[in-house]
Gaussian input, Z-matrix of N, CA and C with variables (Angstrom, degrees):
# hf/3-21g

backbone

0 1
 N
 C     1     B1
 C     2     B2     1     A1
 N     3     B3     2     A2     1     D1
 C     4     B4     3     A3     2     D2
 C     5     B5     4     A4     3     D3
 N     6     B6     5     A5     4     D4
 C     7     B7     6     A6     5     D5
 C     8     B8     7     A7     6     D6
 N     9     B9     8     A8     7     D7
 C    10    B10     9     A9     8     D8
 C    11    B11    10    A10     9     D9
 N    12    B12    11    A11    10    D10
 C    13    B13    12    A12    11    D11
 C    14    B14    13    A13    12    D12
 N    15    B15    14    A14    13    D13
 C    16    B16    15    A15    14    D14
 C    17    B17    16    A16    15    D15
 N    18    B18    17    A17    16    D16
 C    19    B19    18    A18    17    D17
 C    20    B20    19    A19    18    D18
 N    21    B21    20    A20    19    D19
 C    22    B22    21    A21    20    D20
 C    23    B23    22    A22    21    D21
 N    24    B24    23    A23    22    D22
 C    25    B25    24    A24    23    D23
 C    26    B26    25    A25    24    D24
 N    27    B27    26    A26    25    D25
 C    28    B28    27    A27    26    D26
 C    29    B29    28    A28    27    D27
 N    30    B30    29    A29    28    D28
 C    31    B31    30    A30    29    D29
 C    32    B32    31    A31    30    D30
 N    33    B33    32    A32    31    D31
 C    34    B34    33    A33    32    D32
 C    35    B35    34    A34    33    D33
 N    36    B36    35    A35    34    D34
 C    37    B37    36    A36    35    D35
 C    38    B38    37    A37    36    D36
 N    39    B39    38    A38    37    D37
 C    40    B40    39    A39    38    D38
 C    41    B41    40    A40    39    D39
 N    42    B42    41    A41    40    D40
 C    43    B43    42    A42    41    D41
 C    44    B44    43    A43    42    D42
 N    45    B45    44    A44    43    D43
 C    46    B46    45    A45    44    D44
 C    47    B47    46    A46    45    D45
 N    48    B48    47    A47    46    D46
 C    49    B49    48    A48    47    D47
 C    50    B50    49    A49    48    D48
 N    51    B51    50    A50    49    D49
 C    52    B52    51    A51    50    D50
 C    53    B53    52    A52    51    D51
 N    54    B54    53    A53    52    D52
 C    55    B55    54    A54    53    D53
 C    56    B56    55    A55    54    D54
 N    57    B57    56    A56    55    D55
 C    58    B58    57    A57    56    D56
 C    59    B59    58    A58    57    D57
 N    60    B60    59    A59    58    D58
 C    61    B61    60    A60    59    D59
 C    62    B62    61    A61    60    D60
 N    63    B63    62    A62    61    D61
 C    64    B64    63    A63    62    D62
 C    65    B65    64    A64    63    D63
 N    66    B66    65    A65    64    D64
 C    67    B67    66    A66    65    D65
 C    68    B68    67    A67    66    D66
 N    69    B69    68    A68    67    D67
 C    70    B70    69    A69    68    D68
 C    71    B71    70    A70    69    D69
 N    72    B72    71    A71    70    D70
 C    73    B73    72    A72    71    D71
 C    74    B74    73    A73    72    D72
 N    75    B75    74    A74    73    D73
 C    76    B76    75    A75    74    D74
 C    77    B77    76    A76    75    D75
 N    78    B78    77    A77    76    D76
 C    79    B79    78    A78    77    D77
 C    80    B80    79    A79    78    D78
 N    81    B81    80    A80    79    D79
 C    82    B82    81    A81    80    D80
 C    83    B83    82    A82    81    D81
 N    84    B84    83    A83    82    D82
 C    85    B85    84    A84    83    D83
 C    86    B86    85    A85    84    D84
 N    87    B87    86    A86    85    D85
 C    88    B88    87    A87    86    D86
 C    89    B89    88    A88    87    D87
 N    90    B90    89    A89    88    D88
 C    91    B91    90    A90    89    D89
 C    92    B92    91    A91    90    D90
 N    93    B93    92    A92    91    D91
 C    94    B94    93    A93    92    D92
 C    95    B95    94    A94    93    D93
 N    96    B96    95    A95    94    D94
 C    97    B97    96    A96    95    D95
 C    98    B98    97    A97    96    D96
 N    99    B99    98    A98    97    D97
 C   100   B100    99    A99    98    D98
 C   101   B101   100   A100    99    D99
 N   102   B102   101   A101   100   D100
 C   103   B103   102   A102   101   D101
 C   104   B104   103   A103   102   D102
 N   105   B105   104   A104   103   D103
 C   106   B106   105   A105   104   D104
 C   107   B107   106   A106   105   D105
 N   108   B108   107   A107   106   D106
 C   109   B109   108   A108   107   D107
 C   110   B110   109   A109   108   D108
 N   111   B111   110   A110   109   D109
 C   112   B112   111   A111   110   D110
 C   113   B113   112   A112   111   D111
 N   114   B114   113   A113   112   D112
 C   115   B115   114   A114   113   D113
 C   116   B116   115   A115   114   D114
 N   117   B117   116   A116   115   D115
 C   118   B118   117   A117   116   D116
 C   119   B119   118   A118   117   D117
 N   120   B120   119   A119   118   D118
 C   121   B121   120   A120   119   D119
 C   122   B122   121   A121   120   D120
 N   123   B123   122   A122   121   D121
 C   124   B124   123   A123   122   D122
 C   125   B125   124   A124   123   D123
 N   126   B126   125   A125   124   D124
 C   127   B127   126   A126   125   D125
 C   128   B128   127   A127   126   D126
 N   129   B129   128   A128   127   D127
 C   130   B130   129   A129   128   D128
 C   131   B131   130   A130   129   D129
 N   132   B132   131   A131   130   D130
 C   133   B133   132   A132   131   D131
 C   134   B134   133   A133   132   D132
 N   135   B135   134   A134   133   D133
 C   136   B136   135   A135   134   D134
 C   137   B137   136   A136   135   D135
 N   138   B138   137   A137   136   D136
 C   139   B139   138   A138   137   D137
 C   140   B140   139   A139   138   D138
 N   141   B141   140   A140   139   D139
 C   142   B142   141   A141   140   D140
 C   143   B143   142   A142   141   D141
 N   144   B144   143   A143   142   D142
 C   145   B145   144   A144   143   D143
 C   146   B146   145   A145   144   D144
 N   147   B147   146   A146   145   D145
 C   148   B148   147   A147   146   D146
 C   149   B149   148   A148   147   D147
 N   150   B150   149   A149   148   D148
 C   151   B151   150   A150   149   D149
 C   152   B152   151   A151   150   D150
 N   153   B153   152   A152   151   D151
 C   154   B154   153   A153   152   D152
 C   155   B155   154   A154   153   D153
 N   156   B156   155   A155   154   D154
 C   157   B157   156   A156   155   D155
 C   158   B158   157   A157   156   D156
 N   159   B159   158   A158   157   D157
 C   160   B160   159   A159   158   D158
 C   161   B161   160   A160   159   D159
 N   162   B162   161   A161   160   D160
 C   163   B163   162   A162   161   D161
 C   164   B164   163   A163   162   D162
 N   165   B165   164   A164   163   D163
 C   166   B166   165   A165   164   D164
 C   167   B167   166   A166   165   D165
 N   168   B168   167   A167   166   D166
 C   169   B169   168   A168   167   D167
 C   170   B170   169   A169   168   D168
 N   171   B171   170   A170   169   D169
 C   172   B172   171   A171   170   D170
 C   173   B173   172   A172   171   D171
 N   174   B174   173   A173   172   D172
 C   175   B175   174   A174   173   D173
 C   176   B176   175   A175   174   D174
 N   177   B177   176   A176   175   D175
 C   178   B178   177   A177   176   D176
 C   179   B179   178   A178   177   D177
 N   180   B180   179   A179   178   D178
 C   181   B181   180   A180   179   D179
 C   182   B182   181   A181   180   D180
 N   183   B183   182   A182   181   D181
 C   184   B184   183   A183   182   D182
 C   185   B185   184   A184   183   D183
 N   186   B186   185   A185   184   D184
 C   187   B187   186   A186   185   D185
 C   188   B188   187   A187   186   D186
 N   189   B189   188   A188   187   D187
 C   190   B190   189   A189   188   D188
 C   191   B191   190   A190   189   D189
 N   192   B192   191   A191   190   D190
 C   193   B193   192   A192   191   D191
 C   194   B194   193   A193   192   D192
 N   195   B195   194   A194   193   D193
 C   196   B196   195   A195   194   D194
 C   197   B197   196   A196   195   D195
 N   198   B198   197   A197   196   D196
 C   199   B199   198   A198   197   D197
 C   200   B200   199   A199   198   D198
 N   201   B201   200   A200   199   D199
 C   202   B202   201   A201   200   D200
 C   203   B203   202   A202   201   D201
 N   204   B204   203   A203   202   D202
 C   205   B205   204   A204   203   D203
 C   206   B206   205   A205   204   D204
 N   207   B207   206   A206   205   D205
 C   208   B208   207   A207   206   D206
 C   209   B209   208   A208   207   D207
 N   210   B210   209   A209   208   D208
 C   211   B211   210   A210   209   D209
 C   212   B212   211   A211   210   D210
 N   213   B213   212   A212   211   D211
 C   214   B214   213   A213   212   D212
 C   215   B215   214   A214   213   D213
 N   216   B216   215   A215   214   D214
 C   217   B217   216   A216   215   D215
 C   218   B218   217   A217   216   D216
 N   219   B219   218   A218   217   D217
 C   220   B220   219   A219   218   D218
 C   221   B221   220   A220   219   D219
 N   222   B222   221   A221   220   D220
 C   223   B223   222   A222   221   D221
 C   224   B224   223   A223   222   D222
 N   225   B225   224   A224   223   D223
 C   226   B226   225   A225   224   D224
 C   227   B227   226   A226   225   D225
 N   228   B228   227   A227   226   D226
 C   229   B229   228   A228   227   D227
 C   230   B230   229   A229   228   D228
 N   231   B231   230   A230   229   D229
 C   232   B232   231   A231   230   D230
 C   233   B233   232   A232   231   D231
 N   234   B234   233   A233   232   D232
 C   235   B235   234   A234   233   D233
 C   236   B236   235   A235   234   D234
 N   237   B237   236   A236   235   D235
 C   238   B238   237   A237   236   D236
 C   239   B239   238   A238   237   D237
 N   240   B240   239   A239   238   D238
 C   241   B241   240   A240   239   D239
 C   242   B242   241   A241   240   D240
 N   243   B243   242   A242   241   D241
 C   244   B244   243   A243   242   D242
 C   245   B245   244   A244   243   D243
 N   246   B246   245   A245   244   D244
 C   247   B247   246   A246   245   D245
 C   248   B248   247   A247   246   D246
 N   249   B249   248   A248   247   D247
 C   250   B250   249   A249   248   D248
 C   251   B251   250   A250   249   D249
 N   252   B252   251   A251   250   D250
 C   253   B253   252   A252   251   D251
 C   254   B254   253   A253   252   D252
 N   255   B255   254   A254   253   D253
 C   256   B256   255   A255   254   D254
 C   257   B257   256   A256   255   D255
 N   258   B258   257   A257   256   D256
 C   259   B259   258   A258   257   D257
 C   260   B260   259   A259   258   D258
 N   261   B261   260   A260   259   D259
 C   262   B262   261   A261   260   D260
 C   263   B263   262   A262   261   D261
 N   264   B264   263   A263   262   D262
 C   265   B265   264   A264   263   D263
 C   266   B266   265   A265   264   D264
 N   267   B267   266   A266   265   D265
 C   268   B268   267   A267   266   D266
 C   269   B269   268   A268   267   D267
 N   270   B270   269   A269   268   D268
 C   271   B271   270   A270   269   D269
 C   272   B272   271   A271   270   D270
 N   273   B273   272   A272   271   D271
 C   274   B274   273   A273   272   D272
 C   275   B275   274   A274   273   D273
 N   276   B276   275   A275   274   D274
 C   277   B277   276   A276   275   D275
 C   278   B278   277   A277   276   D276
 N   279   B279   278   A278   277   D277
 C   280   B280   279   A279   278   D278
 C   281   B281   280   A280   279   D279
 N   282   B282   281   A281   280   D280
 C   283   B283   282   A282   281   D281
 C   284   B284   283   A283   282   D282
 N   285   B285   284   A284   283   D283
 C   286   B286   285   A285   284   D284
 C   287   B287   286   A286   285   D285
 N   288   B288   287   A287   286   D286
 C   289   B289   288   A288   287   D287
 C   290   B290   289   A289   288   D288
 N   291   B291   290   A290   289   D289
 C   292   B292   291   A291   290   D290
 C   293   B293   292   A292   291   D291
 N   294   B294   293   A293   292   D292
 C   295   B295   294   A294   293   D293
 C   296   B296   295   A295   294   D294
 N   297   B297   296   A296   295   D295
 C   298   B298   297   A297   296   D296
 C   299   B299   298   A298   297   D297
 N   300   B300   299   A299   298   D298
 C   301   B301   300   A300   299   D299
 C   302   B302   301   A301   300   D300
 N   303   B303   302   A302   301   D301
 C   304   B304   303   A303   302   D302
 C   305   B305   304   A304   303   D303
 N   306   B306   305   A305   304   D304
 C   307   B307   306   A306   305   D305
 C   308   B308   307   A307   306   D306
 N   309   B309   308   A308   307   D307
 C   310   B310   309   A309   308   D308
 C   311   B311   310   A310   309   D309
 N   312   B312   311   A311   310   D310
 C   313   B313   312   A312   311   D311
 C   314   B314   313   A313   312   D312
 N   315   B315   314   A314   313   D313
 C   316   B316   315   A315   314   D314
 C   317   B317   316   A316   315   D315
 N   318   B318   317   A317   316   D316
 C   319   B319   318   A318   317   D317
 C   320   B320   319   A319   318   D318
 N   321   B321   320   A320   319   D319
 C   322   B322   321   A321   320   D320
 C   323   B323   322   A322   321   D321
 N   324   B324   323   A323   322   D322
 C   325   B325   324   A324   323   D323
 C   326   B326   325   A325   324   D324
 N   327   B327   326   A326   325   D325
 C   328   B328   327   A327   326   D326
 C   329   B329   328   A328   327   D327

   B1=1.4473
   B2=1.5270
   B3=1.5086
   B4=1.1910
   B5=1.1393
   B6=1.1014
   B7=2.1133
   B8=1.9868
   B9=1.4546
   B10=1.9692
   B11=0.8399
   B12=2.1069
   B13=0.9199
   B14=1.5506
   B15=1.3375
   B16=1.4115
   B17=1.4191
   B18=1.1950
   B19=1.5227
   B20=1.4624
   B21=1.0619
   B22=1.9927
   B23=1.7897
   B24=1.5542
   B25=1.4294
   B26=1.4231
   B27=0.7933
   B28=1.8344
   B29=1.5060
   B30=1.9777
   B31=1.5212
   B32=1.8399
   B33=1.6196
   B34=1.0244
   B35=1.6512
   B36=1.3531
   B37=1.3345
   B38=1.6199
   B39=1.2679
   B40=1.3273
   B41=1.9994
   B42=1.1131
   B43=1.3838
   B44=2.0442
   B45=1.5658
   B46=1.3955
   B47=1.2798
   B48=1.3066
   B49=1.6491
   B50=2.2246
   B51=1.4693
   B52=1.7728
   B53=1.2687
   B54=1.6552
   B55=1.0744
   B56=1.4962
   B57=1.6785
   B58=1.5472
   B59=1.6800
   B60=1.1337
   B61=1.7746
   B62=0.8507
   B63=1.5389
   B64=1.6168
   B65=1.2157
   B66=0.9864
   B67=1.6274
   B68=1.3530
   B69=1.6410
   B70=1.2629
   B71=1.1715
   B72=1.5159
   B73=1.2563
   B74=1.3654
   B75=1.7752
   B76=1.6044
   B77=1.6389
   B78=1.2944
   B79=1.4459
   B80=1.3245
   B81=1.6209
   B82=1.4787
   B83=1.8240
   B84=1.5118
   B85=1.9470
   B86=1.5931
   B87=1.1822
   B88=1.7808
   B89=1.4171
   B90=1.4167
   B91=1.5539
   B92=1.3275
   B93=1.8653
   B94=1.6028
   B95=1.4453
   B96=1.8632
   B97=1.3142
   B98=1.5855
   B99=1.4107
   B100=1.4621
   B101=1.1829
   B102=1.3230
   B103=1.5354
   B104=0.8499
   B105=1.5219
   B106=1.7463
   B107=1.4029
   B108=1.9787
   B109=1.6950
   B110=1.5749
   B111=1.3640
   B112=1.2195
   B113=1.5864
   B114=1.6735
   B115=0.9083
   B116=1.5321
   B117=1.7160
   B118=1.0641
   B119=1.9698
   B120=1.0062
   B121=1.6651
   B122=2.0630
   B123=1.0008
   B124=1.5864
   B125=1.4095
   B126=1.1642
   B127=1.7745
   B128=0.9095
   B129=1.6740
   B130=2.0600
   B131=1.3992
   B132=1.1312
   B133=1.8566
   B134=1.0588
   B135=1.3634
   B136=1.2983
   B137=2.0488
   B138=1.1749
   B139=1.1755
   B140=1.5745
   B141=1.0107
   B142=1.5509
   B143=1.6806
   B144=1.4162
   B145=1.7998
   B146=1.1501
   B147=1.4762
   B148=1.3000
   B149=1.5658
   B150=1.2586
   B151=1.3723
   B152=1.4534
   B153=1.5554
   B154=1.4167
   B155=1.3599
   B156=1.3375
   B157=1.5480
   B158=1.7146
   B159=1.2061
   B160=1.5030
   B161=1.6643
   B162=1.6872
   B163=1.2079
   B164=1.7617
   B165=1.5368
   B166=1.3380
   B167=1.8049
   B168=1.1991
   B169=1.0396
   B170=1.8426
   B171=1.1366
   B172=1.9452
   B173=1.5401
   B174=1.0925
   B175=1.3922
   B176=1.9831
   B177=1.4438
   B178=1.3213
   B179=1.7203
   B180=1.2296
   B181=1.4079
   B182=1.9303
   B183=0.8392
   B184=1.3286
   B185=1.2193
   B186=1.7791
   B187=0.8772
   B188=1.3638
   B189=1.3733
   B190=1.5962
   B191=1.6273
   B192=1.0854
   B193=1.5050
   B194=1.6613
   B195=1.3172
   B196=1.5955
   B197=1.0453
   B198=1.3129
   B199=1.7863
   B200=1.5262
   B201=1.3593
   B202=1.4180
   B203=1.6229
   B204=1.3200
   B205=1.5944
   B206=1.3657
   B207=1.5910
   B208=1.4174
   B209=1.2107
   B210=1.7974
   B211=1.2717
   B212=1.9158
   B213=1.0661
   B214=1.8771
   B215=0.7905
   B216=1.5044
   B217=1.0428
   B218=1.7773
   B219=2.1937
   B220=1.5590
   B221=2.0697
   B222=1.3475
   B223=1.7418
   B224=1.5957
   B225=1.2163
   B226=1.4788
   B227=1.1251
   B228=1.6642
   B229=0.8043
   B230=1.7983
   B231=1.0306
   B232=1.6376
   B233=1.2894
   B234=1.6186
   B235=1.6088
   B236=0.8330
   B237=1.1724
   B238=2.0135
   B239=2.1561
   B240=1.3294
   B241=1.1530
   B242=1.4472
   B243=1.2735
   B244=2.1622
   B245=0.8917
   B246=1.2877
   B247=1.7398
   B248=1.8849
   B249=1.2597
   B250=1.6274
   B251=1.5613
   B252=1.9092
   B253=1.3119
   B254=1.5286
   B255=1.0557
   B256=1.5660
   B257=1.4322
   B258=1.2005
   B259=1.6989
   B260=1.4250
   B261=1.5702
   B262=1.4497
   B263=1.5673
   B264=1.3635
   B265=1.8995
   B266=1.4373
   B267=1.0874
   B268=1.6021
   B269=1.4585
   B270=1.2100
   B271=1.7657
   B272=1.8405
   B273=0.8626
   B274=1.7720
   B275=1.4185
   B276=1.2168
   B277=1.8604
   B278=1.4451
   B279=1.6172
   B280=1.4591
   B281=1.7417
   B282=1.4300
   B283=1.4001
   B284=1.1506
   B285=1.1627
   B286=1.3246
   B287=1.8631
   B288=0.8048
   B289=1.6057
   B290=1.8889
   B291=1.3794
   B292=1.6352
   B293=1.4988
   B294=1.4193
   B295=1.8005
   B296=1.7464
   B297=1.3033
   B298=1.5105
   B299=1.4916
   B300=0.9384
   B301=1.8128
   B302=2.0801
   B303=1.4198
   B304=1.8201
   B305=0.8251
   B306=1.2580
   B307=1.4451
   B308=1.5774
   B309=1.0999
   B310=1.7419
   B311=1.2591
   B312=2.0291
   B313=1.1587
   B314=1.8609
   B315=1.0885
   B316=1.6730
   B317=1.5423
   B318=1.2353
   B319=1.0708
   B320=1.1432
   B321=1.9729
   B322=1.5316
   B323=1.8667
   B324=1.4023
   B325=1.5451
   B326=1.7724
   B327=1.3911
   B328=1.3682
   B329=1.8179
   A1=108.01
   A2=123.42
   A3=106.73
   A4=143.43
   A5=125.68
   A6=128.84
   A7=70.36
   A8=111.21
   A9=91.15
   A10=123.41
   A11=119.15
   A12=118.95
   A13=98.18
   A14=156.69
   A15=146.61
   A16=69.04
   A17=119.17
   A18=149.31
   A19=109.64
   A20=128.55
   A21=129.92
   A22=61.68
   A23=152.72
   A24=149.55
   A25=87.66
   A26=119.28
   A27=116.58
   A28=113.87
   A29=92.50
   A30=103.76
   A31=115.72
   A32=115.00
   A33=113.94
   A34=111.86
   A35=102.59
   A36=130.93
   A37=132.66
   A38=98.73
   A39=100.53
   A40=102.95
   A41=97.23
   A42=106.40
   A43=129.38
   A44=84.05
   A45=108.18
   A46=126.83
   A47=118.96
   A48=103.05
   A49=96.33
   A50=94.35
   A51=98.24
   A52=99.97
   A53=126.65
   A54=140.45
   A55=109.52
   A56=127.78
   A57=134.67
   A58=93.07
   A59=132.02
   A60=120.36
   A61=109.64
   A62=126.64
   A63=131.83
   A64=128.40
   A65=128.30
   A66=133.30
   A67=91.82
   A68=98.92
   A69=112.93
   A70=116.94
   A71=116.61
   A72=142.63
   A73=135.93
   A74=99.54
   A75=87.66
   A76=151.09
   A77=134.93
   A78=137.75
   A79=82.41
   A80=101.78
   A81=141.42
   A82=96.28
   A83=77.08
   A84=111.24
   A85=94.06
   A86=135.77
   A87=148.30
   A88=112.75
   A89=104.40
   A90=120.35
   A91=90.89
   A92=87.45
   A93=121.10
   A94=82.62
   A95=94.77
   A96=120.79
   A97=104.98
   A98=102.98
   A99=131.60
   A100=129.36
   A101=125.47
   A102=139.75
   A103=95.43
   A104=131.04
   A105=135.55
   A106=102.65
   A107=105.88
   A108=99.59
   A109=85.26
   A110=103.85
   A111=135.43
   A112=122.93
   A113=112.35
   A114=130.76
   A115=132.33
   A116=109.63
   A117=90.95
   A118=123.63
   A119=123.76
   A120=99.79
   A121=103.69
   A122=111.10
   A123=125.80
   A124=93.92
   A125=125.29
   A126=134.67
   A127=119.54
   A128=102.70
   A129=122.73
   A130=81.31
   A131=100.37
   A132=112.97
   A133=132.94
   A134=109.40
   A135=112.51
   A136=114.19
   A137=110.39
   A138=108.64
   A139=136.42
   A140=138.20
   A141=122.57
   A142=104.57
   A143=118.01
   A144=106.98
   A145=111.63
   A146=119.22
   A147=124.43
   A148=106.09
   A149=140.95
   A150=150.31
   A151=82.28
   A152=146.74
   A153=120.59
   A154=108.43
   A155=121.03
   A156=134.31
   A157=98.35
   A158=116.53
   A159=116.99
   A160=99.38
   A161=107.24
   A162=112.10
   A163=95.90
   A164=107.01
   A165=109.53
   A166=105.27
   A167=121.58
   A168=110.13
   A169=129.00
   A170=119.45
   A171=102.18
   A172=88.07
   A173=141.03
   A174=164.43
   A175=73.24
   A176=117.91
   A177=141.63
   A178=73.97
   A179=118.05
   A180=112.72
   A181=120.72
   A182=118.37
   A183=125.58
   A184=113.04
   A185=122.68
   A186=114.83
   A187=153.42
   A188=102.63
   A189=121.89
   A190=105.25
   A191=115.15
   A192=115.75
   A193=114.46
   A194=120.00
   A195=117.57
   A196=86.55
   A197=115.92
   A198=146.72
   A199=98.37
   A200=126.47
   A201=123.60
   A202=126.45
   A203=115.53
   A204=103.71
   A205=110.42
   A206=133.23
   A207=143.75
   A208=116.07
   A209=103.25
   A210=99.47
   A211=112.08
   A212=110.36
   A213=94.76
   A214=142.57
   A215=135.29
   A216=161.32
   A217=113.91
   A218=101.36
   A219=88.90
   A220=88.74
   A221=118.86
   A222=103.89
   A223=119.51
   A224=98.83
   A225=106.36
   A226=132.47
   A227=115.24
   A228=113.15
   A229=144.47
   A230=108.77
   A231=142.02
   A232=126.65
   A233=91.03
   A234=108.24
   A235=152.04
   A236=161.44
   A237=159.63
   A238=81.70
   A239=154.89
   A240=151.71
   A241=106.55
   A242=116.51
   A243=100.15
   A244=111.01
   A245=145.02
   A246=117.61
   A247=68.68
   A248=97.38
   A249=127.04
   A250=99.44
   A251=93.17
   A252=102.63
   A253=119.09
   A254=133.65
   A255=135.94
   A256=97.03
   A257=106.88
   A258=118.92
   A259=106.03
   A260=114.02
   A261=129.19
   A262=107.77
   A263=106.36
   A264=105.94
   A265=105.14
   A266=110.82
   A267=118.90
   A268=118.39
   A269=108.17
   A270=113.72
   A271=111.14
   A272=66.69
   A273=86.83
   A274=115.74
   A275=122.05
   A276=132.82
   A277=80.96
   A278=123.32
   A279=145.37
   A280=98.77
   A281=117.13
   A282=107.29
   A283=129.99
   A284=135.32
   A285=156.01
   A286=100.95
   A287=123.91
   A288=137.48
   A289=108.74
   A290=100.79
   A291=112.06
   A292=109.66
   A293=116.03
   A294=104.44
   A295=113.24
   A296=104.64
   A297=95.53
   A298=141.30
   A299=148.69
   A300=120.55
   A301=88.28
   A302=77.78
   A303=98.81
   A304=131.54
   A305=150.61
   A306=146.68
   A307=107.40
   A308=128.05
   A309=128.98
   A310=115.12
   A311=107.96
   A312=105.53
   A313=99.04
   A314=116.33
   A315=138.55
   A316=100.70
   A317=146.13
   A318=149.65
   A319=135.98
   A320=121.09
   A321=104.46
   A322=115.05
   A323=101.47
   A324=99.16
   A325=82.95
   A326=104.42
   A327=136.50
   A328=117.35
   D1=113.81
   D2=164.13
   D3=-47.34
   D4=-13.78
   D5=-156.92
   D6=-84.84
   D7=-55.48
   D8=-167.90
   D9=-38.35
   D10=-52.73
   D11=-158.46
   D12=-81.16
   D13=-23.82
   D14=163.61
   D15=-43.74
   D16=-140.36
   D17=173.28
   D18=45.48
   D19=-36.03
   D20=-143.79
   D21=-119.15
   D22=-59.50
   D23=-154.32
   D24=-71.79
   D25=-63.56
   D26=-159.92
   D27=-41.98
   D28=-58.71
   D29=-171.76
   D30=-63.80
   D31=-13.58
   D32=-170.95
   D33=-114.72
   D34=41.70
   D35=-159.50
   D36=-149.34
   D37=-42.50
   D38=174.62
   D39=-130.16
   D40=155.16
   D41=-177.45
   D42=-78.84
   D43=21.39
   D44=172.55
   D45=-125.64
   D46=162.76
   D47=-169.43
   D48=-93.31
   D49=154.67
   D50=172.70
   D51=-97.91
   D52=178.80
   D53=167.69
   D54=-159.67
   D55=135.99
   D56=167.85
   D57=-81.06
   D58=-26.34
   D59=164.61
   D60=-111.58
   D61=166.74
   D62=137.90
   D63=-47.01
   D64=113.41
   D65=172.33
   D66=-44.11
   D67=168.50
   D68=172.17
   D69=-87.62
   D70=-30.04
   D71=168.61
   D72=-111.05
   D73=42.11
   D74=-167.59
   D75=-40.83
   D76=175.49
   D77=172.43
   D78=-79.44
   D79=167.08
   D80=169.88
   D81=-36.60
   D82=-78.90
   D83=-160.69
   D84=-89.49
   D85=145.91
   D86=173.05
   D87=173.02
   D88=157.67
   D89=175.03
   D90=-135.46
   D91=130.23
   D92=172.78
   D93=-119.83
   D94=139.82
   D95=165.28
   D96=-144.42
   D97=155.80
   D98=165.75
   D99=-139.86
   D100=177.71
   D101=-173.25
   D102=-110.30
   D103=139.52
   D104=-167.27
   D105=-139.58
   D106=-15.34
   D107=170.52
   D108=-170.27
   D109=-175.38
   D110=-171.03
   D111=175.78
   D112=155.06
   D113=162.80
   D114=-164.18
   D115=167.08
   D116=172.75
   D117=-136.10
   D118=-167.34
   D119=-150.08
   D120=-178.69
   D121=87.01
   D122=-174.68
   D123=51.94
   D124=66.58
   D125=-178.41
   D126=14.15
   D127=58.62
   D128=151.11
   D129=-117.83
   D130=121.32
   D131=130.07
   D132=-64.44
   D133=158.14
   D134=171.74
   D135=-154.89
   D136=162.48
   D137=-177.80
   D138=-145.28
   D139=-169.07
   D140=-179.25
   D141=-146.56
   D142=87.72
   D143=178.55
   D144=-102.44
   D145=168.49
   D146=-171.75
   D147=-124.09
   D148=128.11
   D149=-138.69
   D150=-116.46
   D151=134.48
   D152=125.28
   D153=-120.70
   D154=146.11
   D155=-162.78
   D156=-106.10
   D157=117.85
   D158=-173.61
   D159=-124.13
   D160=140.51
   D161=-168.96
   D162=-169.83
   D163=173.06
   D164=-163.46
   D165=-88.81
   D166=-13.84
   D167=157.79
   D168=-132.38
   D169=179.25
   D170=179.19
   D171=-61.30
   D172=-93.08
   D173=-90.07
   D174=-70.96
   D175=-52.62
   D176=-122.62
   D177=-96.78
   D178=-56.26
   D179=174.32
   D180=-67.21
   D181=-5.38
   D182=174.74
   D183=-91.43
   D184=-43.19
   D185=151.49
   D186=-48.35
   D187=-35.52
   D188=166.34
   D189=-62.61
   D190=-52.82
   D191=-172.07
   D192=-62.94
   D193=-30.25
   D194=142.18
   D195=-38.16
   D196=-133.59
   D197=-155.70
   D198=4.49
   D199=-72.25
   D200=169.09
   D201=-58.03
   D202=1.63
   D203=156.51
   D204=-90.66
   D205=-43.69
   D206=147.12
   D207=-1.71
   D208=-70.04
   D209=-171.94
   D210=-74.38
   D211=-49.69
   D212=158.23
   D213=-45.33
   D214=-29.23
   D215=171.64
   D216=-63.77
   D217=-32.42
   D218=-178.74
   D219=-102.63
   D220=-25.62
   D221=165.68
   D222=12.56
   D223=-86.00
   D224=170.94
   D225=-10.17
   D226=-61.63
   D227=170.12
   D228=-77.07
   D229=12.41
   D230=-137.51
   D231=-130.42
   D232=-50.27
   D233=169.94
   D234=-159.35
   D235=133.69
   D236=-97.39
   D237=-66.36
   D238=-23.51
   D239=178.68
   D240=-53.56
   D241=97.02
   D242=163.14
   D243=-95.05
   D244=22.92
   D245=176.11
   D246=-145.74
   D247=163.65
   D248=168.26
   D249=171.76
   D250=102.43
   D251=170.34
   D252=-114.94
   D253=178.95
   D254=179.13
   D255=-102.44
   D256=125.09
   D257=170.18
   D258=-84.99
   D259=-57.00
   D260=-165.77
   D261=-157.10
   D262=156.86
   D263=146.02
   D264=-156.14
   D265=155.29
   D266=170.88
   D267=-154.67
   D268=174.63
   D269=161.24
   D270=-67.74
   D271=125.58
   D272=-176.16
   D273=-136.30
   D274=50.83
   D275=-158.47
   D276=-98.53
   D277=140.73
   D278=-153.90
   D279=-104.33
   D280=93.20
   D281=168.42
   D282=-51.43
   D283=-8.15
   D284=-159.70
   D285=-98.41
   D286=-66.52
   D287=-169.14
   D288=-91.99
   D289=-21.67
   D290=-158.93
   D291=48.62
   D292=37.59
   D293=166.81
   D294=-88.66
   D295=115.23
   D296=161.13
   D297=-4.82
   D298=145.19
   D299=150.89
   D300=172.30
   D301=147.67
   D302=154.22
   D303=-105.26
   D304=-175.41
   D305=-165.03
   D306=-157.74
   D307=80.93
   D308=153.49
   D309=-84.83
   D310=121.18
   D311=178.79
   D312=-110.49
   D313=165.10
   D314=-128.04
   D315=-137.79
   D316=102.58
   D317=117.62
   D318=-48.23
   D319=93.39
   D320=176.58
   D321=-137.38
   D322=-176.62
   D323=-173.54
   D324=-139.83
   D325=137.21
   D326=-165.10
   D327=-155.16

């Protein structure tokens, strides 16, 4: 299943914990990701996730969201994933909650 293998790469990668939900109780600093699409096509997959890097401040969340394009960015080389491209990222801080966060969304074929 891909969401693990993101997931089992992330956690053994960056110095924060990931999550496919929100905790109930989140850490400070975390990356929540999801699948926002998919498909499939002479049996390559492919998919569409959305990265957001949450932290106590932007600067602090921008930073994280580096570190997590890095680590997608080296995937490729690593694991059954060949393509991991960058669709987008931006500020994406939640008016609602006022939590920090970025948003890199993820193009890949696996």
């Amino acid at each position: 299943m891909i969401e693990k293998t993101i997931k089992d790469y992330l956690d053994s990668h960056l110095n924060v914990p990931s999550f496919l939900e929100r905790p109930e109780n989140p850490p400070e600093t975390y990356v929540l990701f999801e699948k926002t699409g998919g498909a499939e096509s002479n049996h390559i997959n492919s998919g569409t996730f959305a990265f957001q890097s949450y932290a106590p401040s932007l600067f602090e969340a921008a930073k994280l969201n580096v570190k997590v394009k890095a680590c997608l960015n080296e995937m490729i080389y690593f694991t059954d994933i060949s393509k991991a491209k960058l669709n987008s990222d931006y500020n994406f801080t939640d008016p609602e909650t006022k939590e920090y966060r970025y948003q890199a969304v993820y193009d890949f074929k696996y």
